[in-house]
C-alpha positions in Angstrom: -133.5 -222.4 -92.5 -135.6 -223.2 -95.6 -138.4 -221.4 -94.0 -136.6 -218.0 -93.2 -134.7 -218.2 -97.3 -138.0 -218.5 -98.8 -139.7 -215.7 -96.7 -137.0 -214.0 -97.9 -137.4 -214.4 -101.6 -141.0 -214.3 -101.5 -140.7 -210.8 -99.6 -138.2 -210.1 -102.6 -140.4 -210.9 -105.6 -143.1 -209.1 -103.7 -141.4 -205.9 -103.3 -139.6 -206.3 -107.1 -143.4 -206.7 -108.3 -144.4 -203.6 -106.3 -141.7 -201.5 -108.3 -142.5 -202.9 -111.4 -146.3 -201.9 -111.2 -144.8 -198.1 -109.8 -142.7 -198.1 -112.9 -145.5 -199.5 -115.3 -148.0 -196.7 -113.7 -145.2 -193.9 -114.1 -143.5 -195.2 -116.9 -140.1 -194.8 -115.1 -137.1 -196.9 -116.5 -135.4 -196.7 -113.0 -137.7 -198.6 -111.2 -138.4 -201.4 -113.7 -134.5 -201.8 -113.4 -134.7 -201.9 -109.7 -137.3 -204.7 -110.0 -135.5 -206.3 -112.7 -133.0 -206.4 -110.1 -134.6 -207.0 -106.8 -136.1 -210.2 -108.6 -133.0 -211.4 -110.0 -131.0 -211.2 -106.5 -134.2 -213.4 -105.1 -133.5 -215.9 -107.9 -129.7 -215.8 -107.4 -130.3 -216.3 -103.5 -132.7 -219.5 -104.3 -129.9 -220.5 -107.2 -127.0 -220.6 -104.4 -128.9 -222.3 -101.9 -129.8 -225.1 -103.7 -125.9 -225.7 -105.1 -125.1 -225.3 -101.7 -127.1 -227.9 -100.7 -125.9 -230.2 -103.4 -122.5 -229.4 -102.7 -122.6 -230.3 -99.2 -124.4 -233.8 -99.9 -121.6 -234.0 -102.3 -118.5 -233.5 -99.9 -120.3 -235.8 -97.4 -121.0 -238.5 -99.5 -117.1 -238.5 -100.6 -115.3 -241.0 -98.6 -112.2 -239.3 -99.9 -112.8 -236.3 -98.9 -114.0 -237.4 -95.3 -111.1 -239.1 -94.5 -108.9 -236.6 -96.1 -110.8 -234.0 -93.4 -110.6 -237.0 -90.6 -106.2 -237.1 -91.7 -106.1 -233.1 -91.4 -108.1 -233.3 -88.3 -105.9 -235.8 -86.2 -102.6 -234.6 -87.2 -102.6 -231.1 -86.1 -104.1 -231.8 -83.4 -102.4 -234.8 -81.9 -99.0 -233.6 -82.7 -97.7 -237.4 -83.9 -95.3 -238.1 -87.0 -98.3 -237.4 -89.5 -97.4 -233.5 -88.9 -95.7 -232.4 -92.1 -91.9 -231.6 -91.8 -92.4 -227.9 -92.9 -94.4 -227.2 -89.5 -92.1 -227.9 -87.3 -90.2 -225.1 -85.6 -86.3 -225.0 -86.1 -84.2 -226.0 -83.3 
């Protein structure tokens, strides 16, 4: 997955340097914004996949969390007392 995300940026940084030089040669404020742009999405793309990544080591490192997730697991699906008053149907 790392692979594809960085192809992708690097594709990004290429094509954000190929507008820049356009806009440099032309001396065209549109396309230095467009770079400006296509750059900054490639860095916002590299900034959310790393706090992604440290977000999900996070949640699994929390044994809080885990067997908070294991609790809401079981008790919908095993139907026992756990199940919260407020879901079950009126007789």
């Amino acid at each position: 997955m790392l692979l594809l995300i960085l192809a992708i940026v690097i594709a990004l940084v290429a094509w954000s340097l190929r507008l820049m030089e356009q806009a440099v040669k032309g001396q065209e404020f549109s396309l230095m914004l467009a770079g400006f742009l296509v750059a900054s999405s490639a860095a916002a793309m590299m900034a959310v996949y790393f706090l992604m990544g440290n977000y999900m080591v996070y949640i699994n490192q929390n044994p809080i969390s885990a067997a908070r997730l294991d609790y809401i697991s079981t008790a919908f699906t095993e139907g026992d007392d756990l199940t919260p008053s407020w879901l079950i149907e009126a007789d």
